[in-house]
C-alpha positions in Angstrom: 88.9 42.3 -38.2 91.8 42.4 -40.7 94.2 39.4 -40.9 97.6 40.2 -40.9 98.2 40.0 -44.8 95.9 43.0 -45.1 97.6 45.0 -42.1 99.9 47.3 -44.1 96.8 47.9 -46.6 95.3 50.8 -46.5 91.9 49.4 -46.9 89.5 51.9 -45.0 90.7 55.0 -47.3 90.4 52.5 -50.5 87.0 51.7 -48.9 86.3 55.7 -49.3 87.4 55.3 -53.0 85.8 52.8 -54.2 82.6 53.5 -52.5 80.5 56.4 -52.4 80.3 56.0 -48.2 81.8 57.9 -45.6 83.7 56.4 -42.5 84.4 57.1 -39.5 87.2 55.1 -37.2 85.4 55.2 -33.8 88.0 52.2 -32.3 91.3 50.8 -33.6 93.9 48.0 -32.1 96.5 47.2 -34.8 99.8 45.3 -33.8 101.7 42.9 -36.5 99.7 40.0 -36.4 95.8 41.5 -36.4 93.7 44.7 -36.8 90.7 45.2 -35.1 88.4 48.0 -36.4 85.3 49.5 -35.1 84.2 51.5 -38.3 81.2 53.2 -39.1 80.0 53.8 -42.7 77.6 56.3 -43.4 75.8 56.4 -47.3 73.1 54.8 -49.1 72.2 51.3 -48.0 73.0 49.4 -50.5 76.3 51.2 -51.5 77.3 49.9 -48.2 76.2 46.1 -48.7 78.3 46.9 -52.0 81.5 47.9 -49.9 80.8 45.4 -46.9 81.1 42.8 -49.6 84.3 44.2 -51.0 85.8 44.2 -47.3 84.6 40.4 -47.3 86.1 39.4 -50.9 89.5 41.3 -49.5 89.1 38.9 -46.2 88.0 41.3 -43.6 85.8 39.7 -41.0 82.5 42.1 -41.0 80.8 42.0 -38.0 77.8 44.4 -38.5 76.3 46.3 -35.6 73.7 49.5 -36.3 73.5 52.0 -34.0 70.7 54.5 -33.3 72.4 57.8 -32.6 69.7 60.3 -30.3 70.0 63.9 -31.4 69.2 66.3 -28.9 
């Protein structure tokens, strides 16, 4: 969840720059007062703690959820 002082940040590709992660936008609501964010961050596990921490320092709230994808 961004607050709105972060809404006209582009956080997620600075998220790709700073960290050696990959994303993936699988859900997005933005309007001028919040974003919400369903983003999924692929990489080594603690290069993500690293980022998820950054998105904290900035103010995002992180809600982490892991998924176990089935191939097939």
């Amino acid at each position: 969840m961004f607050p709105t002082k972060l809404i006209t940040t582009p956080v997620i590709w600075e998220l790709g720059q700073k960290f050696k992660v990959i994303t993936n936008v699988r859900q997005a609501s933005v309007n001028d007062e919040i974003g919400l964010v369903s983003l999924s961050l692929d990489g080594e596990r603690e290069e993500i703690k690293r980022a998820v921490a950054w998105l904290e320092e900035l103010g995002v709230k992180v809600e982490p959820v892991e998924i176990q994808t089935i191939e097939g």
